[in-house]
KOLLONU-105945 format. One line per 10 residues: number of its first residue (from 1); their letters; for each residue x, y, z of N, C-alpha, C. Coordinates in steps of 0.05 Angstrom, whole numbers, plus 5000, padded with zeros to 4 digits. Example, Ala and Ser with C-alpha at 12.3 -4.5 7.8 and 13.67 -1.06 7.14 Angstrom:
% KOLLONU-105945
1) as) 5264:4886:5156:5246:4910:5156:5264:4934:5156; 5257:4955:5142:5273:4979:5143:5258:5001:5157
% end
This chain:
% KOLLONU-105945
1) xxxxxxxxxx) 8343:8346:8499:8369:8356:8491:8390:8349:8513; 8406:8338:8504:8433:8317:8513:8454:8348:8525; 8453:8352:8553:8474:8377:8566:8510:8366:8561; 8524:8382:8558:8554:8369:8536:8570:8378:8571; 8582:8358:8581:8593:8372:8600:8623:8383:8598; 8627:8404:8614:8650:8420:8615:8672:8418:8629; 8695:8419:8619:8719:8407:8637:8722:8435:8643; 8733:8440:8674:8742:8451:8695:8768:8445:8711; 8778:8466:8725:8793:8461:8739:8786:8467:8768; 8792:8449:8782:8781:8449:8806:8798:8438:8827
11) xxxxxxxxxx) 8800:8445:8855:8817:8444:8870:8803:8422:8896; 8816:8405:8904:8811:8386:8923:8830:8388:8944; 8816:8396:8973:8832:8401:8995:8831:8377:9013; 8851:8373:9025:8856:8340:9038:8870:8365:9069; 8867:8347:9093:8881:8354:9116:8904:8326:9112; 8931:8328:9126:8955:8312:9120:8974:8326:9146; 8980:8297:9151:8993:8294:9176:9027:8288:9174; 9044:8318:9162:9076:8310:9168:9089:8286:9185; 9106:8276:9175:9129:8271:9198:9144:8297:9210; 9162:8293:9231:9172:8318:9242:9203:8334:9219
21) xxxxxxxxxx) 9215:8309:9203:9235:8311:9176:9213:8332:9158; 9189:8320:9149:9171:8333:9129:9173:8364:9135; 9162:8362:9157:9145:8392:9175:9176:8408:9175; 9197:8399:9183:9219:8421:9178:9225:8433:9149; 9224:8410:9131:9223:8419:9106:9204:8437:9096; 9180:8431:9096:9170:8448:9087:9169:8484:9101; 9172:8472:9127:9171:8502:9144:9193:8516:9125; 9214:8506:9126:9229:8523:9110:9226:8532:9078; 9218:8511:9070:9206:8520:9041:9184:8542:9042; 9173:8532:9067:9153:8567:9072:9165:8595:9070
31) xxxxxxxxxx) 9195:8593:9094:9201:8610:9097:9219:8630:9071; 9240:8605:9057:9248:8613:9033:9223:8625:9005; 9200:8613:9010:9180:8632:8987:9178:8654:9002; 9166:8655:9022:9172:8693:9034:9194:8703:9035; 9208:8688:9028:9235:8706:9030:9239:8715:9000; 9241:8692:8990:9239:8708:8951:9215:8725:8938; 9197:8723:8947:9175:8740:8946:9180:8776:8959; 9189:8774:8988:9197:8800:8992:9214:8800:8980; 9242:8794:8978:9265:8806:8961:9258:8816:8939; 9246:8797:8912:9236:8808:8884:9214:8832:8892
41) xxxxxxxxxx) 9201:8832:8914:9186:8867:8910:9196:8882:8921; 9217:8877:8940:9240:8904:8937:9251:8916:8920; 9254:8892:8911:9274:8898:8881:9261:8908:8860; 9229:8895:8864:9217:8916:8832:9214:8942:8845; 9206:8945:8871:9201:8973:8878:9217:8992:8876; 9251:8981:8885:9270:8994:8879:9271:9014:8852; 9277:8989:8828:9275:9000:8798:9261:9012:8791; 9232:9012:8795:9213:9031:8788:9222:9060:8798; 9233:9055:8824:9234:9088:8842:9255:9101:8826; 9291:9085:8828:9309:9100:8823:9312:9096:8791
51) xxxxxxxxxx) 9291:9080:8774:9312:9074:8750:9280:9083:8733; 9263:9083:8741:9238:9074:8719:9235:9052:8703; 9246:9033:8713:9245:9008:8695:9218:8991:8710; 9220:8980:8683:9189:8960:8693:9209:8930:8703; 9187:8909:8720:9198:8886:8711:9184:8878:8715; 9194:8841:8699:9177:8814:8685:9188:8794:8698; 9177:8772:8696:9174:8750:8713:9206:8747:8706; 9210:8737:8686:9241:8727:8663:9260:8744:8683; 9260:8772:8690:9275:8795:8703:9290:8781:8738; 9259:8769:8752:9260:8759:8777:9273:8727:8780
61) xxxxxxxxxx) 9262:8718:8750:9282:8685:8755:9308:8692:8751; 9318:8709:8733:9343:8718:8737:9355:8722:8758; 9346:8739:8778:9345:8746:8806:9357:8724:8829; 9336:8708:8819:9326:8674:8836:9354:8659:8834; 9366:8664:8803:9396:8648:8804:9422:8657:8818; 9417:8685:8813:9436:8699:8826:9430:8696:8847; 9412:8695:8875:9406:8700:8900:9414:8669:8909; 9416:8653:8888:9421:8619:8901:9456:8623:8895; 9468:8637:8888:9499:8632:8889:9516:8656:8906; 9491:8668:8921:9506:8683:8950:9508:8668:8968
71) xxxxxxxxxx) 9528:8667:8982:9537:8649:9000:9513:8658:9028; 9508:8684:9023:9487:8684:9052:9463:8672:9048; 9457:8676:9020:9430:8659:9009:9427:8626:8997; 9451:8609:9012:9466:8588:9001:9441:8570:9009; 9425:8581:9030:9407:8564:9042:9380:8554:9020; 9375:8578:9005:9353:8570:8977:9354:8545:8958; 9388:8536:8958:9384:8510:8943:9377:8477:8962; 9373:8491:8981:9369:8467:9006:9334:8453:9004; 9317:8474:8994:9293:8471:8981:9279:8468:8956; 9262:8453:8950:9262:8451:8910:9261:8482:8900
81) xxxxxxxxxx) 9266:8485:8879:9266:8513:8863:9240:8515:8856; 9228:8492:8852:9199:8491:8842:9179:8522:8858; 9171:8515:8880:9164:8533:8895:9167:8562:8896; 9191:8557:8897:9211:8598:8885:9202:8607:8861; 9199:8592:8845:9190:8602:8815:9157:8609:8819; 9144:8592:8830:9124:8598:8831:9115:8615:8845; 9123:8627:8862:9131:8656:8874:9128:8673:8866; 9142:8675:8842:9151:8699:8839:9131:8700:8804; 9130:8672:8800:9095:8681:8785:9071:8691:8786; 9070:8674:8816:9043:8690:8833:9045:8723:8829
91) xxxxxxxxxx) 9069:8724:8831:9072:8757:8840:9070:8766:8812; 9081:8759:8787:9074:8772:8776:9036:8779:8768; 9036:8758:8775:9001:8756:8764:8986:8774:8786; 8997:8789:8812:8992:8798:8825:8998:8837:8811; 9017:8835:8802:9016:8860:8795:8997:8858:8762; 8999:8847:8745:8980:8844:8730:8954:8852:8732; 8947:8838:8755:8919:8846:8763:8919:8879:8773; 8937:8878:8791:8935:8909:8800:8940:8933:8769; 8949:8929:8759:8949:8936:8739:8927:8947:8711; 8910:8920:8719:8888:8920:8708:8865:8929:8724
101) xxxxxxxxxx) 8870:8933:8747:8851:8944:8762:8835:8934:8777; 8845:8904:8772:8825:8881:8796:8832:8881:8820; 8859:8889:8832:8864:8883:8858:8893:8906:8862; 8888:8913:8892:8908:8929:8902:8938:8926:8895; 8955:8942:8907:8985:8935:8904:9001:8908:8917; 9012:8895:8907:9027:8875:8921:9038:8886:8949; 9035:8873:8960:9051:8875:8984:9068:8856:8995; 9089:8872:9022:9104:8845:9029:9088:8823:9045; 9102:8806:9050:9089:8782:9070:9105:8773:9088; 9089:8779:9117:9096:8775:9143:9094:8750:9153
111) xxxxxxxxxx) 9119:8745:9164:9121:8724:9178:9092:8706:9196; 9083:8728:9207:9066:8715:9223:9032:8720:9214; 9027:8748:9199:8999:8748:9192:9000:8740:9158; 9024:8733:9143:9013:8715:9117:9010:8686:9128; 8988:8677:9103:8988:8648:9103:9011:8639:9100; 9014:8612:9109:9045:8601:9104:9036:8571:9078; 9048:8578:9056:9039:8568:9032:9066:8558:9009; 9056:8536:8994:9088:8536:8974:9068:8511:8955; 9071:8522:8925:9063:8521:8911:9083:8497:8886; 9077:8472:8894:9091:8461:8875:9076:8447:8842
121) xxxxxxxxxx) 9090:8454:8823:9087:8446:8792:9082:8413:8789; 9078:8399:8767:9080:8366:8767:9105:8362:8759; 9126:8383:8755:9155:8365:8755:9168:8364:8789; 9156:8371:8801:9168:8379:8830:9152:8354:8853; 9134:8329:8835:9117:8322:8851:9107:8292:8838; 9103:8275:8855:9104:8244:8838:9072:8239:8852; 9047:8228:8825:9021:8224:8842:9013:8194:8838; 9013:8175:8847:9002:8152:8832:8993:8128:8854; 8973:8118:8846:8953:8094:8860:8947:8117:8888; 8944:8144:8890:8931:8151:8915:8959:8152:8934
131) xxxxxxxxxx) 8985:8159:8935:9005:8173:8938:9017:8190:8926; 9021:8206:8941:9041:8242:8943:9066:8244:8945; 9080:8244:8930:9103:8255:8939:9116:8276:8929; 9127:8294:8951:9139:8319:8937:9168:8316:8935; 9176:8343:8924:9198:8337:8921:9227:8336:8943; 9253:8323:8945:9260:8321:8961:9260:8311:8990; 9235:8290:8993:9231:8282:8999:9219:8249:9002; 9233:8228:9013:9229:8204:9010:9208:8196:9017; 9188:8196:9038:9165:8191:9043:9139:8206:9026; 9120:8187:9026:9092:8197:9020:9081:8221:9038
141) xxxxxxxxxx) 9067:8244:9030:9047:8248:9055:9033:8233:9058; 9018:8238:9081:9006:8223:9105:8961:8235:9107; 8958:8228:9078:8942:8244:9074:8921:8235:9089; 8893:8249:9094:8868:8241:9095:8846:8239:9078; 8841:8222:9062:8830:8227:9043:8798:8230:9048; 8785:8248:9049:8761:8250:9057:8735:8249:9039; 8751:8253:9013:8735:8253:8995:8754:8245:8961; 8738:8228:8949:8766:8212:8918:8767:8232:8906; 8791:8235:8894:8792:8240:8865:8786:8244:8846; 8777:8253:8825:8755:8241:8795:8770:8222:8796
151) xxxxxxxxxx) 8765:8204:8779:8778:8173:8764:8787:8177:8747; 8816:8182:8743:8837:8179:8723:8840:8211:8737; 8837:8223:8742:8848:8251:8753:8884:8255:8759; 8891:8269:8747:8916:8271:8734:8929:8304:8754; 8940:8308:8768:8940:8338:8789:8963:8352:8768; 8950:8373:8772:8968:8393:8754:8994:8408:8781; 8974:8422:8788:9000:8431:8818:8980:8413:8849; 9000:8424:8855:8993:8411:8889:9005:8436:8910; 8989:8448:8926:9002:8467:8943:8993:8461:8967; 9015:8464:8990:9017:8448:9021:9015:8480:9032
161) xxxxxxxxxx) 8992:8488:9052:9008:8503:9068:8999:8493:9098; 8999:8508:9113:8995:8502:9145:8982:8532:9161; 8954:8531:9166:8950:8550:9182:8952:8556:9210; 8934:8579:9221:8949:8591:9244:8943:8573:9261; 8920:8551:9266:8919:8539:9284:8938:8508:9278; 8962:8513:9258:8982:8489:9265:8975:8466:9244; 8946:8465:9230:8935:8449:9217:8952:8454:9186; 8959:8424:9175:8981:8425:9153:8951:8419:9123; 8946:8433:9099:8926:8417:9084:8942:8417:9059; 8930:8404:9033:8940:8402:9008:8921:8408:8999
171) xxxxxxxxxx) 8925:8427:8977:8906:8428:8960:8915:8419:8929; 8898:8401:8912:8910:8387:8892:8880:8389:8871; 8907:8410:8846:8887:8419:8835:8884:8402:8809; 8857:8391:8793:8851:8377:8776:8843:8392:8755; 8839:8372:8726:8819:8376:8709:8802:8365:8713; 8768:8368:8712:8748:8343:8716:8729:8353:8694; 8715:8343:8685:8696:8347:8672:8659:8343:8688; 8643:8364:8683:8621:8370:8707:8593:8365:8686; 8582:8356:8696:8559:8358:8674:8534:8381:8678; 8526:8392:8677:8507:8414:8684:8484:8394:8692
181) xxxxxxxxxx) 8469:8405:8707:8436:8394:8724:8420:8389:8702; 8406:8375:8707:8379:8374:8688:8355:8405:8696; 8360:8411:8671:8345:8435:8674:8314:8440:8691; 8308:8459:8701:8289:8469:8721:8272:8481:8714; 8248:8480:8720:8230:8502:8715:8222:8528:8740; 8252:8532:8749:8239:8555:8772:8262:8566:8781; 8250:8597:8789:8276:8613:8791:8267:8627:8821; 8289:8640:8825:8281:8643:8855:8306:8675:8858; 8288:8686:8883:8303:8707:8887:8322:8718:8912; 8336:8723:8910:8357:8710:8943:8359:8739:8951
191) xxxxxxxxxx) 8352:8743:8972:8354:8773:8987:8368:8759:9018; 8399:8785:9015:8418:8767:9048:8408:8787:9066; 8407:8776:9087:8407:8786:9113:8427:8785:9133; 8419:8789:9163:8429:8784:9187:8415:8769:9198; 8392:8770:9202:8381:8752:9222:8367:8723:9210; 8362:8732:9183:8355:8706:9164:8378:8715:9146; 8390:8689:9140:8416:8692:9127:8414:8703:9090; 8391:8690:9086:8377:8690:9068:8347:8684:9064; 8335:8709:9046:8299:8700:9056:8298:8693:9023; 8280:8676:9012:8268:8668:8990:8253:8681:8981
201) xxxxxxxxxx) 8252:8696:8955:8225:8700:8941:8191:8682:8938; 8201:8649:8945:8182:8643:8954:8174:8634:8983; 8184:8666:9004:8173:8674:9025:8190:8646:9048; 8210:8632:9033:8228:8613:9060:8247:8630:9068; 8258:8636:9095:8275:8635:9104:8290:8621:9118; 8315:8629:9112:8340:8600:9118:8353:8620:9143; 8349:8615:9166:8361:8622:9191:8397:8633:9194; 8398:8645:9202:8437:8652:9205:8442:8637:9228; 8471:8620:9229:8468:8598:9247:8490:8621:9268; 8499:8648:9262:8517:8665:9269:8536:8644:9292
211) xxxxxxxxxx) 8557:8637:9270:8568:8622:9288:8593:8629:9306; 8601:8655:9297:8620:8674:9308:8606:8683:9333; 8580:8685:9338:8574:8692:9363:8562:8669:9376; 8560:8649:9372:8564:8619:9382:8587:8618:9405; 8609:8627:9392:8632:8619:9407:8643:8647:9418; 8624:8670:9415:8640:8687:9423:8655:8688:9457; 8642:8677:9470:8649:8688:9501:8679:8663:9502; 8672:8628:9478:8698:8621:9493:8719:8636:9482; 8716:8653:9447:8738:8669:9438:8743:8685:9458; 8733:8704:9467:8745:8723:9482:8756:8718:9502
221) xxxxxxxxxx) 8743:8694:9520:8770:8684:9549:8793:8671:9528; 8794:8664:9511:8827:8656:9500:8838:8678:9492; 8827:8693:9480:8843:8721:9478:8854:8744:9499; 8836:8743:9525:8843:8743:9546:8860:8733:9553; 8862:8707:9552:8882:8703:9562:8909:8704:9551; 8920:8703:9518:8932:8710:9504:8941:8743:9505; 8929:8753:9519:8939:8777:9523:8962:8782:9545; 8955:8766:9568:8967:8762:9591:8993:8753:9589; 9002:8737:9563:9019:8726:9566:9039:8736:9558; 9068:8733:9559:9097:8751:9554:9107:8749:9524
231) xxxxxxxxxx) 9106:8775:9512:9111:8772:9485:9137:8753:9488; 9132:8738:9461:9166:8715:9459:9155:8690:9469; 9141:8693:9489:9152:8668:9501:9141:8646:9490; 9134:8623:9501:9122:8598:9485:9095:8589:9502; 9090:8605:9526:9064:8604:9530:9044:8617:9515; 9054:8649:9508:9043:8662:9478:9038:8649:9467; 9052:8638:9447:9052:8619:9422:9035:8599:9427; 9035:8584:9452:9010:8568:9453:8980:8579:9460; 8979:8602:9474:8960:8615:9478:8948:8624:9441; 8963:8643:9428:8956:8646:9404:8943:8626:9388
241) xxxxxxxxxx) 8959:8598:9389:8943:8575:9369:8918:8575:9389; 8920:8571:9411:8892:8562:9421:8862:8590:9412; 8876:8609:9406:8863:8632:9394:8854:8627:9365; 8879:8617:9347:8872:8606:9318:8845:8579:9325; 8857:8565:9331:8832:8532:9330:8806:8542:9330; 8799:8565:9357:8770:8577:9363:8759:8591:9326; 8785:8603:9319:8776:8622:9298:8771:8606:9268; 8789:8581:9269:8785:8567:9253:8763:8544:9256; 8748:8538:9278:8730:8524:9277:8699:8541:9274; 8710:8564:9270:8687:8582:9270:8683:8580:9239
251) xxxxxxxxxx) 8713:8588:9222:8714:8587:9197:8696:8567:9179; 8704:8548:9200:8701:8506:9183:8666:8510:9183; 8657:8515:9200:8629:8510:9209:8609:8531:9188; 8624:8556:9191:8608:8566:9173:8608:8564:9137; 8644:8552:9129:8641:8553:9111:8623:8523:9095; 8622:8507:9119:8602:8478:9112:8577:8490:9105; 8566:8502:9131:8540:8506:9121:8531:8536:9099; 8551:8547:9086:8550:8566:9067:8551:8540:9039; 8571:8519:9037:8570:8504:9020:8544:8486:9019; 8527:8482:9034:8497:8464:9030:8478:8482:9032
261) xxxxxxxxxx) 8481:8514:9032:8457:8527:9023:8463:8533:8998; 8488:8541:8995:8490:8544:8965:8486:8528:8939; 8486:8500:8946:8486:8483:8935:8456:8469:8926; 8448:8481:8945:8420:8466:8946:8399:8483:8920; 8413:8520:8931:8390:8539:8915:8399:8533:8885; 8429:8529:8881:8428:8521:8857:8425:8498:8842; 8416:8470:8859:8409:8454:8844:8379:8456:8841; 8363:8465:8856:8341:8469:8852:8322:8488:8831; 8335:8509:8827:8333:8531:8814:8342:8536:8785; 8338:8546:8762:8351:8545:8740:8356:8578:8735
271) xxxxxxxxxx) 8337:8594:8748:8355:8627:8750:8353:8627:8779; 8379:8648:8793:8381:8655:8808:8384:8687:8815; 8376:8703:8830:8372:8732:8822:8384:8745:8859; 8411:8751:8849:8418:8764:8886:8420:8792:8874; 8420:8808:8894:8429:8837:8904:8460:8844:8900; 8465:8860:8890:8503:8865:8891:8507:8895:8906; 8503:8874:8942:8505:8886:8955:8549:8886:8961; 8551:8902:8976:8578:8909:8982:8584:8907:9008; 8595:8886:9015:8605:8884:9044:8622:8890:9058; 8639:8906:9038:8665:8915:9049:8658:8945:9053
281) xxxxxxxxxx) 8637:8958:9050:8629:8991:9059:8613:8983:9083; 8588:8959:9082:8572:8952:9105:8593:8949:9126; 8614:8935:9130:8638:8930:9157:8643:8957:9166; 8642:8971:9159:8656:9001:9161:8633:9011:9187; 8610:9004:9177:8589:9015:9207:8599:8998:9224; 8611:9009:9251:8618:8988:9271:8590:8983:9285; 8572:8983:9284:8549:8969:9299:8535:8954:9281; 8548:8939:9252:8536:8921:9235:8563:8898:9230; 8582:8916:9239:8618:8904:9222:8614:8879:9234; 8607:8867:9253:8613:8842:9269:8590:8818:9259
291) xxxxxxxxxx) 8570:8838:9252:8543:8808:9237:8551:8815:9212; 8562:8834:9195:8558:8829:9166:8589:8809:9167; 8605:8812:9176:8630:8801:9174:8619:8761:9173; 8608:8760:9210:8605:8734:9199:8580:8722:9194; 8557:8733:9172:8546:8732:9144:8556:8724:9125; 8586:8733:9113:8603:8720:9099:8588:8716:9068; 8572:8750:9072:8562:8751:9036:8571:8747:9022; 8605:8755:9017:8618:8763:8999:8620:8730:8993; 8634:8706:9011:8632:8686:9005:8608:8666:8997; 8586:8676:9005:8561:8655:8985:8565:8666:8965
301) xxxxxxxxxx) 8564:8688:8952:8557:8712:8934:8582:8684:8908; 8606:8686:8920:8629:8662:8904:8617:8648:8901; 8607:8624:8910:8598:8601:8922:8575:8600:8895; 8564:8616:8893:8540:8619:8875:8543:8628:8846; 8561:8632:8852:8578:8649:8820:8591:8624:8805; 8609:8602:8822:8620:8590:8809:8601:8554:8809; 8590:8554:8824:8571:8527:8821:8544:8527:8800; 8536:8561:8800:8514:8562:8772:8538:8556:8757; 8561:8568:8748:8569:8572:8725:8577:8534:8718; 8583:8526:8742:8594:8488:8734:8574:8478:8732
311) xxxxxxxxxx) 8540:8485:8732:8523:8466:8736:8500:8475:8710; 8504:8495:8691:8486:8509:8678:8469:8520:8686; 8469:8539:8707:8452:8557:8725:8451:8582:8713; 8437:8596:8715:8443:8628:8705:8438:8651:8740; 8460:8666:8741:8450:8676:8754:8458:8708:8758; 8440:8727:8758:8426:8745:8759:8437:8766:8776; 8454:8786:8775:8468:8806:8793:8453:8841:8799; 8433:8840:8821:8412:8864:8806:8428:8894:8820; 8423:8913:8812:8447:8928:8820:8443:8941:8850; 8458:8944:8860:8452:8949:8892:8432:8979:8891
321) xxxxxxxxxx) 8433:8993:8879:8419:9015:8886:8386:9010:8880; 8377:8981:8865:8348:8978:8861:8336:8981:8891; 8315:8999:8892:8293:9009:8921:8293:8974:8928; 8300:8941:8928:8276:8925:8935:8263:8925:8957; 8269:8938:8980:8261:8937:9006:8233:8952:9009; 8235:8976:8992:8221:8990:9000:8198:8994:8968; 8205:8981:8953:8176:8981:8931:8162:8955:8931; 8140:8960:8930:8119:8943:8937:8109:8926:8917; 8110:8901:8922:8121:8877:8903:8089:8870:8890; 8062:8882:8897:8032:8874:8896:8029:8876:8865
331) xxxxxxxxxx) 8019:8855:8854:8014:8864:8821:8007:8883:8814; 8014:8894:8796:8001:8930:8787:8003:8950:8808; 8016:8945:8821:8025:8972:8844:8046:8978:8841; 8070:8977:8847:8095:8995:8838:8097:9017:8859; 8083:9018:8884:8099:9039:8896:8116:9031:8915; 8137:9065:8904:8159:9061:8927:8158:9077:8953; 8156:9063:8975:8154:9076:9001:8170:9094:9012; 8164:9102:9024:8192:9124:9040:8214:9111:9056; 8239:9114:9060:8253:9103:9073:8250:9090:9093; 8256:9059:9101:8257:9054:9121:8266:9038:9137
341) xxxxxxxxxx) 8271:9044:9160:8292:9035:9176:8290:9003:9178; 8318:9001:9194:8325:8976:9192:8306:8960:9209; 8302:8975:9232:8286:8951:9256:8262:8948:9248; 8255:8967:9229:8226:8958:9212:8225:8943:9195; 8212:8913:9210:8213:8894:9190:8190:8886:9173; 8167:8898:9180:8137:8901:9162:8124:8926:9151; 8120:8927:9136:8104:8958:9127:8077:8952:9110; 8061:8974:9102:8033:8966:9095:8039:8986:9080; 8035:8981:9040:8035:8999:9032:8016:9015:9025; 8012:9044:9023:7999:9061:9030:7976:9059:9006
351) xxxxxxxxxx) 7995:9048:8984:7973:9051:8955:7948:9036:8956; 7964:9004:8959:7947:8983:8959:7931:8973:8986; 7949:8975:9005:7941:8968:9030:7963:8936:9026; 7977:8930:9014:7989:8903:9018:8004:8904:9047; 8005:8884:9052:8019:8882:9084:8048:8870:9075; 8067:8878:9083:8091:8866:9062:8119:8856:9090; 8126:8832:9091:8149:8830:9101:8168:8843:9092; 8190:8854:9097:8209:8873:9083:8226:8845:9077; 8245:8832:9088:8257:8815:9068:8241:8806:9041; 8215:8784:9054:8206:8770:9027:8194:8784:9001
361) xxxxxxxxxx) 8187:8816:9012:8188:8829:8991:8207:8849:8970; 8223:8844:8991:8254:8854:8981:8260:8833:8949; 8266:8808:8965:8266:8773:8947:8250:8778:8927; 8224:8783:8923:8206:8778:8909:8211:8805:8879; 8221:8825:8889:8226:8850:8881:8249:8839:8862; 8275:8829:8874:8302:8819:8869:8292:8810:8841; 8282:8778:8842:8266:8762:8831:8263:8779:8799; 8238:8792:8808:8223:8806:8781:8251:8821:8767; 8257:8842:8779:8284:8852:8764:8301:8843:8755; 8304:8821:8770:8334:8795:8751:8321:8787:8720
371) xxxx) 8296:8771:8726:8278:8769:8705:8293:8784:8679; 8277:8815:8692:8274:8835:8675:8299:8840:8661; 8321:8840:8673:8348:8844:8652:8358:8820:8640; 8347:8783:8642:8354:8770:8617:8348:8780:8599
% end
């Protein structure tokens, strides 16, 4: 049986090297979307408080015209509009969600701890033979292309931002079409850890490369030293990036090797069966907050969600309160042990006498129960 492949949309990130004309432009196109972004949630917050009125996207482009023919705001038509609209889309899709209950309240965005981001449409943007150009601008970026295109790949938007460590990227989002794997005969059960990042139901564990504590001692002399320095000044500022690079090469490293474990269990595998564990209550113990943080469950947990779903994988969400740690995985046994602690990493259960690793029997537990609710 012939697998029908599925078009997707999918996002391709390039690093790209401004000219110093580029880099002012866009800085400012940065700064003008935070700036229309806070204004329109003043303004909806306003109306809601004193008027009870709701508002809609249609409400804020209104807004957007009027705010470009104040002479103090004369500066907004100096940047494409493209960007501003898209702004204040995001936002709506931001309260949407909050609305619906997926995600918190909008908030404003700070100069210095939001990403700095601007979101342009395909009328705001020219793509062809492997050149970029945005709008308002005469030159190409200056891209790196590290990896092609699909062939004939057609970009719907293109969004430039620049993070804290100074680095400028594009992300250019496609249609592609994916074909799913040739189907598998084997399923496997993923139990996360700390010290094994992940142990296998068939008893492998894949090591945590903990790469945040790799670099911890040079993070902390840059932060050190970033402390020392005089708010304002421009030794700060360079002390700070030299604080971002450490934090972002911590980022890069782990999110590589989160992308080739993830990749691997699902090409190998045709069910996959994790734990829906919660990592945002685990941070909260400060004597775990620093290894579950960079664990970065929440991001394989993605990683695994959206590559079964592009590759015809099935995979398996067992609910966090299943005992697996502590019921005993031996055929025809079924018991569940008494609580136990974390530094206990082996137990012998009392029924059978099985000698049980607590991860791989955790995995193996995972495993059967995923099973059990196809």
């Amino acid at each position: 049986m012939l697998s029908v492949p599925q078009t997707v949309k999918r996002a391709y990130k390039y690093r790209f090297y401004p000219t110093p004309e580029q880099a002012r432009l866009l800085a400012r196109t940065f700064g003008c979307v935070r700036l229309v972004w806070n204004k329109a949630l003043a303004e909806r917050n306003r109306r809601y408080k004193d008027e009870g009125v709701s508002t809609s996207y249609v409400d804020t482009a209104k807004w957007l015209t009027a705010w470009k023919q104040d002479p103090d705001l004369e500066f907004l038509r100096e940047v494409s509009n493209v960007p501003l609209q898209q702004a204040l889309r995001q936002q709506q899709v931001a309260f949407n969600n909050f609305f619906a209950k997926r995600a918190r309240y909008p908030r404003f965005k700070s100069k210095h701890r939001s990403r700095a981001s601007a979101t342009f449409q395909n009328n705001a943007f020219s793509f062809r033979d492997g050149v970029l150009r945005l709008a308002k601008m005469d030159a190409p970026l200056d891209i790196r292309w590290s990896r092609p295109l699909p062939e004939g790949a057609q970009p719907s938007t293109v969004t430039v931002s620049r993070d804290a460590a100074g680095r400028w990227f594009v992300s250019i989002l496609v249609e592609e079409k994916i074909a799913p794997l040739p189907p598998v005969d084997r399923s496997v059960g993923v139990d996360a850890g700390i010290t094994a990042l992940v142990t296998l139901s068939t008893g492998e564990k894949i090591s945590n490369p903990r790469h945040e504590r790799a670099d911890r001692r040079k993070l902390a002399k840059a932060q050190r030293a970033l402390a020392r320095k005089q708010q304002g000044s421009a030794n700060r500022a360079k002390a700070r990036r030299k604080v971002a690079r450490i934090y972002a090469r911590i980022a890069d490293r782990r999110r590589d090797f989160l992308h080739k474990v993830t990749t691997r269990l699902v090409r190998e595998n045709q069910t996959l069966c994790i734990e829906n564990l919660t990592a945002r209550n685990m941070v909260r113990n400060h004597f775990l907050a620093r290894a579950v943080s960079d664990a970065a469950w929440y991001e394989m947990r993605s990683m695994l969600t959206y590559k079964a779903a592009w590759y015809g994988r099935a995979l398996v969400v067992v609910d966090r309160w299943f005992p697996s740690s502590k019921l005993c995985s031996a055929h025809g046994c079924g018991h569940i042990h008494e609580p136990i602690p974390l530094n206990v990493r082996s137990w012998t259960c009392p029924a059978c006498g099985t000698v049980h690793d607590r991860d791989v029997n955790a995995a193996r537990n995972i495993l059967a129960a995923g099973l059990a609710e196809r």
